[in-house]
C-alpha positions as CSV (number, residue, x, y, z in Angstrom):
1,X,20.4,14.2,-0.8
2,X,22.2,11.0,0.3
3,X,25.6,10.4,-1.3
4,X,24.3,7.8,-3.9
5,X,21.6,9.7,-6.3
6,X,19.7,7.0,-7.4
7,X,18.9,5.5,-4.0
8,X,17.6,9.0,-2.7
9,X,15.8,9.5,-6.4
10,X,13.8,7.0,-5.8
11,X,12.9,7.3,-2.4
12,X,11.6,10.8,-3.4
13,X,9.6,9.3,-6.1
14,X,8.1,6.8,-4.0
15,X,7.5,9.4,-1.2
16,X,5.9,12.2,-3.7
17,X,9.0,14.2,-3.0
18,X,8.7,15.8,-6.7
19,X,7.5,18.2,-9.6
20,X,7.1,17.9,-12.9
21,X,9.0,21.4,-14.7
22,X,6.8,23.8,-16.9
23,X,9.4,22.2,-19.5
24,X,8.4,19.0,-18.9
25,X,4.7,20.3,-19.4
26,X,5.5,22.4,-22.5
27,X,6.4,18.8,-24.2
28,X,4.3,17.0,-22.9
29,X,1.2,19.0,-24.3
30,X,3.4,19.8,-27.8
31,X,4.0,15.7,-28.2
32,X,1.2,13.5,-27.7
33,X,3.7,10.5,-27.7
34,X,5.0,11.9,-24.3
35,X,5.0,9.3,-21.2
36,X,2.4,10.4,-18.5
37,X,3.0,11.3,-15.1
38,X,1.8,8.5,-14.2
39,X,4.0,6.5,-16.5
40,X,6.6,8.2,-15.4
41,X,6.6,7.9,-11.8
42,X,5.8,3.7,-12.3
43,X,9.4,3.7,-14.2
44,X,11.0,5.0,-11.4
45,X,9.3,4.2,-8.1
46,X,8.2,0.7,-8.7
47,X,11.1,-0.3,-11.2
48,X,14.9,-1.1,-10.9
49,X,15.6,2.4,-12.4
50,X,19.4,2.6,-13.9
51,X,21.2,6.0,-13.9
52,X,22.3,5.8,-18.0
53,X,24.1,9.7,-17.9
54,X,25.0,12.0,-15.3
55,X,25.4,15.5,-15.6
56,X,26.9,16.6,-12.8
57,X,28.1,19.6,-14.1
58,X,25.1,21.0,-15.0
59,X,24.8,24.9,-14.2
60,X,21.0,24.4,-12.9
61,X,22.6,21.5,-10.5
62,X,23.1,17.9,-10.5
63,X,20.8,15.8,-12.9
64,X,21.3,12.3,-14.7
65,X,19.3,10.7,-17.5
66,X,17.6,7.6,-15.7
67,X,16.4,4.5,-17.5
68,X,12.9,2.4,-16.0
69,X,10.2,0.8,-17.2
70,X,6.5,1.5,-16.3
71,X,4.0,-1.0,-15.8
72,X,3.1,-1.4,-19.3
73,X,6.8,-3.1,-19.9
74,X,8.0,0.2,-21.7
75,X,11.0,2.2,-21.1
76,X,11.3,5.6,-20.2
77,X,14.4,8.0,-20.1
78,X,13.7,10.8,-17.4
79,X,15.7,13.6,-17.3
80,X,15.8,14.7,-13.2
81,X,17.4,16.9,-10.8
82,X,18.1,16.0,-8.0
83,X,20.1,18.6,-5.5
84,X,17.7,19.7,-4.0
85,X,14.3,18.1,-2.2
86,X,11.6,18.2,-4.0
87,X,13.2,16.2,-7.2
88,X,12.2,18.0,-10.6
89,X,11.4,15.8,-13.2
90,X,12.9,18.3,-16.1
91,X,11.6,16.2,-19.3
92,X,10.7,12.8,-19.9
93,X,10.2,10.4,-23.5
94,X,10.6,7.1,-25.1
95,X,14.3,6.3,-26.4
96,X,13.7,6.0,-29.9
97,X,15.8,2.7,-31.3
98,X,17.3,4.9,-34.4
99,X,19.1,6.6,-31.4
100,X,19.7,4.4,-28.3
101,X,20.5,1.0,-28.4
102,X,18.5,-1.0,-25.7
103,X,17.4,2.5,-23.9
104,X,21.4,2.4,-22.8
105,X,23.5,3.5,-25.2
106,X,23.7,6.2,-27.4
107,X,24.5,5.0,-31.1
């Protein structure tokens, strides 16, 4: 990956450089509520994504909590790693407001 993650991110994104983890599946059919693939790629690739968390630190590599909004005007946190090519989408949902302020900050 190129020295700044988010560039590189979406790059991947846009070029289908990604997968979408059994975990991300596993919610995603357990919580109806839970953005699309679709929806997800739109809130990276064609959005000004923000990188809100990083966890560089993480034992299963690199990964960050990214902000974007898909075409419908909603935000999406996505949860992606990103050390290796293809990205993984690990999980992906709505910030709920009783927990993130603007889809930023945690409260």
């Amino acid at each position: 990956m190129m020295a700044e993650p988010l560039d590189s991110i979406v790059q991947a994104v846009r070029d289908r450089g990604y997968i979408l983890s059994l975990h991300y599946w596993e919610e995603f059919i357990k919580e109806v509520t839970r953005p699309s693939p679709t929806a997800i790629i739109e809130s990276i690739g064609n959005d000004e994504p923000e990188i809100i968390e990083s966890y560089d630190d993480d034992p299963r590599g690199a990964s960050c909590l990214l902000l974007g909004v898909n075409g419908q005007g909603r935000q999406i946190h996505s949860v992606l790693g990103y050390e290796s090519y293809p990205i993984k989408i690990i999980t992906a949902y709505r910030p709920a407001d009783d927990i993130w302020i603007n889809g930023r900050t945690r409260r």
